[in-house]
C-alpha positions in Angstrom: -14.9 3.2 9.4 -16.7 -0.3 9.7 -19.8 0.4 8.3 -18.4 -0.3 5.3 -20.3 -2.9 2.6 -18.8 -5.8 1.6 -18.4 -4.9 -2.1 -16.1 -2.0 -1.2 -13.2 -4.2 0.1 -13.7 -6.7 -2.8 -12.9 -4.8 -5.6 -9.3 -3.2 -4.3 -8.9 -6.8 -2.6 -9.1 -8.6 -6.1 -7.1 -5.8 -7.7 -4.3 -6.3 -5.1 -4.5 -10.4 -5.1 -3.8 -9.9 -8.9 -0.8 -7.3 -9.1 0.7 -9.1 -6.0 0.9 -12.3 -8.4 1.9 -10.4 -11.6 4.5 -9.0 -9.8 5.6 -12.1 -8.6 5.9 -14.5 -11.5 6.9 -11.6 -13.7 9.9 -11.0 -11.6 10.6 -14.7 -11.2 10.6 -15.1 -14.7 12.5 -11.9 -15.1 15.4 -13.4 -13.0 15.0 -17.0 -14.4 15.7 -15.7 -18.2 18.0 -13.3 -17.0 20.3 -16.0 -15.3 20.2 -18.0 -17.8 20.8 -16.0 -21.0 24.0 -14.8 -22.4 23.5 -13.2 -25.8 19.2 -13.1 -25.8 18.6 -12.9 -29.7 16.2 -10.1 -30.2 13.1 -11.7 -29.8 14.0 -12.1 -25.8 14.8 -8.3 -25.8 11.1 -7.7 -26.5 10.2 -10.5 -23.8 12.2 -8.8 -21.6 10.5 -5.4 -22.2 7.3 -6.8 -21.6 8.1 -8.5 -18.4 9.3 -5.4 -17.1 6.3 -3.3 -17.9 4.3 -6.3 -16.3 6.3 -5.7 -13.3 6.0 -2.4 -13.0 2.8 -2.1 -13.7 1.9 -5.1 -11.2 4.0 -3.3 -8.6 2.1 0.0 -8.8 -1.3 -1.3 -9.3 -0.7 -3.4 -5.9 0.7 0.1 -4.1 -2.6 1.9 -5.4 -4.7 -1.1 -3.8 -2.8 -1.3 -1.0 -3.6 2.7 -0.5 -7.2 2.1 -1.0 -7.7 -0.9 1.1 -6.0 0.9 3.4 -7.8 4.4 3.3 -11.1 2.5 3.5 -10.6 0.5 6.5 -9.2 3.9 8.1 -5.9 3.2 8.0 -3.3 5.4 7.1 -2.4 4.7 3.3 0.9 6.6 3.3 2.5 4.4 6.7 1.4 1.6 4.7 2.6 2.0 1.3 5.6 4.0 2.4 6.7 0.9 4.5 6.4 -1.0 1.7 8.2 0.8 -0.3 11.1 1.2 1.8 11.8 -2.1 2.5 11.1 -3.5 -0.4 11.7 -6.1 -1.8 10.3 -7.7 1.2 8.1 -5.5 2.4 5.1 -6.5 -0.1 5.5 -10.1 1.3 4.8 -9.1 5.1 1.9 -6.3 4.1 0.7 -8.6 1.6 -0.7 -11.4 3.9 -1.3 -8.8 6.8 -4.1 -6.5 5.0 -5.6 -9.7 3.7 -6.1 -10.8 6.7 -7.3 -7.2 8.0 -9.7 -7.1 4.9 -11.1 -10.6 5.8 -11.5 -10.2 9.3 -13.6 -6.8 8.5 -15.9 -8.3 5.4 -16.8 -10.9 8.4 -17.5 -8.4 10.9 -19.8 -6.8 7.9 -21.7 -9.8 7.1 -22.6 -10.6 10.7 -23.5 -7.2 11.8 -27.1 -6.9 11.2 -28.3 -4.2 9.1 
């Protein structure tokens, strides 16, 4: 369970840093256009289509991370992502910051154990 290396929390650490902040400003810009427009001319159609995917994609490739951080540091990935995913949309904003600080917290118990 801790006898992990440091490069296997890294990867699904980066992945989840990243679809956290797709997510995030995709949605923000999602709600900012969306607000704001009445008739979109067409052009926004195909903005908006793309945002979405960027959302949804984001948003599943940060449930995915958030399962594989969590299998790896012997955790159980369902409780974590079904907790997200039931009270979401704020959910990912407490779980975000919490395995973070799991993930960093066991990378420095790697580095100091000696070998």
């Amino acid at each position: 369970m801790n006898d992990l290396p440091r490069k296997d929390l890294s990867t699904p650490r980066l992945v989840m840093i990243l679809s956290f902040t797709i997510s995030l400003v995709s949605a923000v810009i999602l709600f900012r256009l969306a607000s704001g427009a009445g008739d979109a001319p067409l052009e926004m159609d195909a903005m908006y289509l793309i945002l979405i995917c960027a959302l949804l994609l984001g948003v599943l490739a940060f449930y995915v991370s958030l399962s594989t951080l969590a299998r790896r540091l012997g955790r159980r990935p369902m409780v974590w992502v079904g907790l997200v995913f039931v009270t979401s949309p704020f959910g990912a904003f407490v779980a975000f910051p919490w395995m973070l600080s799991i993930v960093s917290k066991a990378q420095k118990e790697a580095a100091t154990r000696p070998e």
